[in-house]
C-alpha positions as CSV (number, residue, x, y, z in Angstrom):
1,X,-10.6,-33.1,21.2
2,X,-9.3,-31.6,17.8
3,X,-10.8,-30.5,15.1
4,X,-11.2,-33.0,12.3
5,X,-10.1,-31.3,9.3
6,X,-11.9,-32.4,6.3
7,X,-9.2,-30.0,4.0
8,X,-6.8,-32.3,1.5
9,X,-3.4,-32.5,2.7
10,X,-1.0,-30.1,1.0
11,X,1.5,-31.8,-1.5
12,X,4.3,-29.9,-2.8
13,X,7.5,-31.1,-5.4
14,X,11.3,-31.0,-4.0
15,X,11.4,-27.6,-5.7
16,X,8.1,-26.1,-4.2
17,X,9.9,-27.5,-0.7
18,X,12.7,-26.0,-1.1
19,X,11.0,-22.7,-2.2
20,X,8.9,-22.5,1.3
21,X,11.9,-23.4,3.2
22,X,14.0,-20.6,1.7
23,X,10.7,-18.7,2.1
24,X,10.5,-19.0,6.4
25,X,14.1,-18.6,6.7
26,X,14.8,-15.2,4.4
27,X,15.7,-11.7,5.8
28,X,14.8,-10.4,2.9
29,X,11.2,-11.1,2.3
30,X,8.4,-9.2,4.2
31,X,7.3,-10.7,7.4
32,X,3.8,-11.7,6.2
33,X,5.4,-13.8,3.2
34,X,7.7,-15.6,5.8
35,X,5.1,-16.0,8.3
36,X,2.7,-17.3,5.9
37,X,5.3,-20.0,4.2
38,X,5.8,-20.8,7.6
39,X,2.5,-21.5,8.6
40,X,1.8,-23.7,5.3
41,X,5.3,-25.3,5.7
42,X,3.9,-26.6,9.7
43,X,1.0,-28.1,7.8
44,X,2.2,-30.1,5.6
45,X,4.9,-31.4,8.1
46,X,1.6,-32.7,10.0
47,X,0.7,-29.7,12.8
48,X,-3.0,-29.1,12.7
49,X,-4.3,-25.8,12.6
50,X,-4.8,-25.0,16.5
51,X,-0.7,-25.8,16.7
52,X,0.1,-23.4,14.2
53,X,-1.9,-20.7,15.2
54,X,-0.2,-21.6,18.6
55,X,2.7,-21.7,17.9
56,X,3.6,-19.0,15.5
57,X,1.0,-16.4,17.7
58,X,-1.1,-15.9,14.8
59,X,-4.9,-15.6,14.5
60,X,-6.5,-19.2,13.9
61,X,-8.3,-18.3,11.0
62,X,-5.4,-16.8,9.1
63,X,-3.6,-20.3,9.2
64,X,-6.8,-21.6,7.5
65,X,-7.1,-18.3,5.4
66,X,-3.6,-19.6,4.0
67,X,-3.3,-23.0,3.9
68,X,-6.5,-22.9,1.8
69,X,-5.3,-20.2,-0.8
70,X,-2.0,-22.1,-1.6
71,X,-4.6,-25.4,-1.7
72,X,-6.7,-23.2,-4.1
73,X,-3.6,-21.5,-6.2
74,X,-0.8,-23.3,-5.4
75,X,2.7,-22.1,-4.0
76,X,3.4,-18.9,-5.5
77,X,0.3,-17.5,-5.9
78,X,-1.4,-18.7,-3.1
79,X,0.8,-16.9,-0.8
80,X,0.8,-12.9,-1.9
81,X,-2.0,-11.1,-1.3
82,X,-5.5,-11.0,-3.4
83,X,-5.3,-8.2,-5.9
84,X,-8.1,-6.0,-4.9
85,X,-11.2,-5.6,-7.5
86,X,-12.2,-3.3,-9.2
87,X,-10.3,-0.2,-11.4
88,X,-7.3,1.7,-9.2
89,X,-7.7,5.4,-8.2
90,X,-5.9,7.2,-10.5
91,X,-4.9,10.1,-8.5
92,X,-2.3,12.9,-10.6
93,X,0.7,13.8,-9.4
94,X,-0.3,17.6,-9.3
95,X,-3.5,16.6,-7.0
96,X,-1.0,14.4,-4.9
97,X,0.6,17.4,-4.4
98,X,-2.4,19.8,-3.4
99,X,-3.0,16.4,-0.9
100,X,0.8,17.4,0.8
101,X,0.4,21.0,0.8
102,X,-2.7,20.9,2.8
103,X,-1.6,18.6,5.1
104,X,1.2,20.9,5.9
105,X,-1.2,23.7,6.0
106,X,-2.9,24.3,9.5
107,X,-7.1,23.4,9.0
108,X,-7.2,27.1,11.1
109,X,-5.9,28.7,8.1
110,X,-9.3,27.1,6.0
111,X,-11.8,28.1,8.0
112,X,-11.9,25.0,10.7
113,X,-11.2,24.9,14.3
114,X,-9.1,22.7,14.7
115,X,-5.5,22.8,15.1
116,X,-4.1,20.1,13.3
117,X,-5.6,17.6,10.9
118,X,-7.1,14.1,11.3
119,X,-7.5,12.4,8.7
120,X,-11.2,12.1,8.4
121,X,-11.2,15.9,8.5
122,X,-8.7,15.9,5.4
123,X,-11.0,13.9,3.7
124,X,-14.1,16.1,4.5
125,X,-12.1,19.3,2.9
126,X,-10.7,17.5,0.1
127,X,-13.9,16.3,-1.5
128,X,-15.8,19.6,-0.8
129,X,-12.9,21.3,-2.5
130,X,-11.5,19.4,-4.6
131,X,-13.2,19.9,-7.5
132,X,-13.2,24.3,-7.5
133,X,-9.5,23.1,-7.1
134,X,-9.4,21.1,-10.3
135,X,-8.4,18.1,-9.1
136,X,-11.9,16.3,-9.5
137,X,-9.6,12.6,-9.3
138,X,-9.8,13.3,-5.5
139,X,-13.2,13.2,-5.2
140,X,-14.1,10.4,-4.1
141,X,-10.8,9.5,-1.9
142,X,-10.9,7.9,1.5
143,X,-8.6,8.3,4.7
144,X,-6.5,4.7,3.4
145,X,-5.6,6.9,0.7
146,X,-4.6,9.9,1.7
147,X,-2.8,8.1,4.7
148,X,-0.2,6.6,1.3
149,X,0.1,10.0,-0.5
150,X,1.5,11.1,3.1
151,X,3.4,8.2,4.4
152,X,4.8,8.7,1.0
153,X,6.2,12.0,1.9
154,X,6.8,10.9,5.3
155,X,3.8,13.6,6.3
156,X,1.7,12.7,9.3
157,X,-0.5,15.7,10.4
158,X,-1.5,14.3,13.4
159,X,1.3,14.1,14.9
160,X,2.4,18.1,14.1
161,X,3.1,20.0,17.4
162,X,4.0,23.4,15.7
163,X,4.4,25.0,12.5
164,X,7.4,26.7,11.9
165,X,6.7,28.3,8.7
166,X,3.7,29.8,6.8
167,X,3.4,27.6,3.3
168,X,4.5,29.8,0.3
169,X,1.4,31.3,-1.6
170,X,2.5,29.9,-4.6
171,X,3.3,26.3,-3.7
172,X,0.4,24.8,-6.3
173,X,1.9,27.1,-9.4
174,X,5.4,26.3,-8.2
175,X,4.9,22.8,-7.6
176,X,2.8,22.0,-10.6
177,X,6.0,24.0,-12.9
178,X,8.3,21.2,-11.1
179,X,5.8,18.3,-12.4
180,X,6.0,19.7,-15.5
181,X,9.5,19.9,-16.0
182,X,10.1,16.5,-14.4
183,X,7.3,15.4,-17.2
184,X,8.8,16.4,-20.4
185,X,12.1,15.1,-18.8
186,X,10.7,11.9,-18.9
187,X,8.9,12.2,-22.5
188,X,12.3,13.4,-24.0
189,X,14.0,10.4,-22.0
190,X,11.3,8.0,-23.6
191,X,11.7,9.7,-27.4
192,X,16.2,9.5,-27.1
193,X,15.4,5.2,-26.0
194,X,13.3,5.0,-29.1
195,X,15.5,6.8,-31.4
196,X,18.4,4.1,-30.1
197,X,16.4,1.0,-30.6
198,X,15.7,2.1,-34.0
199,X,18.8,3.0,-35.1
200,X,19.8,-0.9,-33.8
């Protein structure tokens, strides 16, 4: 027997329609938004939740997970993710850097026995170093992290068979001279646009 939902039925205008529709059907948009406009789209054409989840292979409480947040928020809103709490890591780019060199470094070379890094073992040096390394914004940083400062530079040090090179000596001086430069770049940049609207 199914479930009796006790849920209001969505509601949506001609425009909010027409959004979702363009929603399911776009190339463009990441798979979660389609899938989610998808699922909320089903609903309000009258499939319960145990068809949806069904049909579109997706977990049963995500279609409720949904469904309620675009009840709760409405269309646009309700279907992008929740913006996490609390303040963002702030993490420079100079200790983003350190995060890269080390990751192409091998944990041998540090003292460890290990061959290649995991991540959790990247964490483990980075806060026990990080601060006689002055980069004290990594000290506190977890492996979801440091797994987008290297997917960022398309890094995975898990996957590493063999090193081909030793990493330059000076990487941290030469790296933290290219931040620099790229820096003041940006701070002239920003003082030339200022100049211009004033002189309009």
């Amino acid at each position: 027997m199914p479930r009796i939902s006790l849920r209001p039925k969505l509601s949506f205008t001609q425009q909010e329609l027409d959004y979702l529709t363009k929603l399911s059907r776009s190339r463009n948009q990441t798979a979660s938004i389609v899938e989610r406009s998808k699922i909320v789209l089903l609903s309000y054409q009258g499939k319960n939740d145990t068809e949806i989840s069904r049909d579109l292979k997706v977990d049963y409480k995500t279609v409720r997970e949904w469904i309620k947040r675009v009840l709760d928020l409405g269309v646009k809103e309700g279907l992008v993710d929740k913006s996490r709490s609390g303040r963002p890591q702030d993490i420079s780019a100079e200790s983003r850097a350190w995060v890269v060199s080390l990751a192409c470094m091998k944990p041998k070379d540090l003292g460890y026995p290990h061959e290649i890094w995991t991540q959790r073992l990247l964490v483990e040096y980075i806060r026990e170093n990080c601060i006689k390394e002055k980069h004290p914004d990594l000290s506190k940083i977890n492996q979801g992290t440091i797994s987008k400062i290297l997917n960022a530079s398309k890094i995975k040090p898990h996957k590493i068979s063999c090193y081909i090179a030793k990493v330059d000596p000076d990487f941290d001086q030469k790296a933290a001279n290219v931040l620099n430069t790229y820096r003041e770049a940006k701070r002239l940049n920003e003082k030339k646009e200022k100049k211009k609207k004033l002189k309009l």
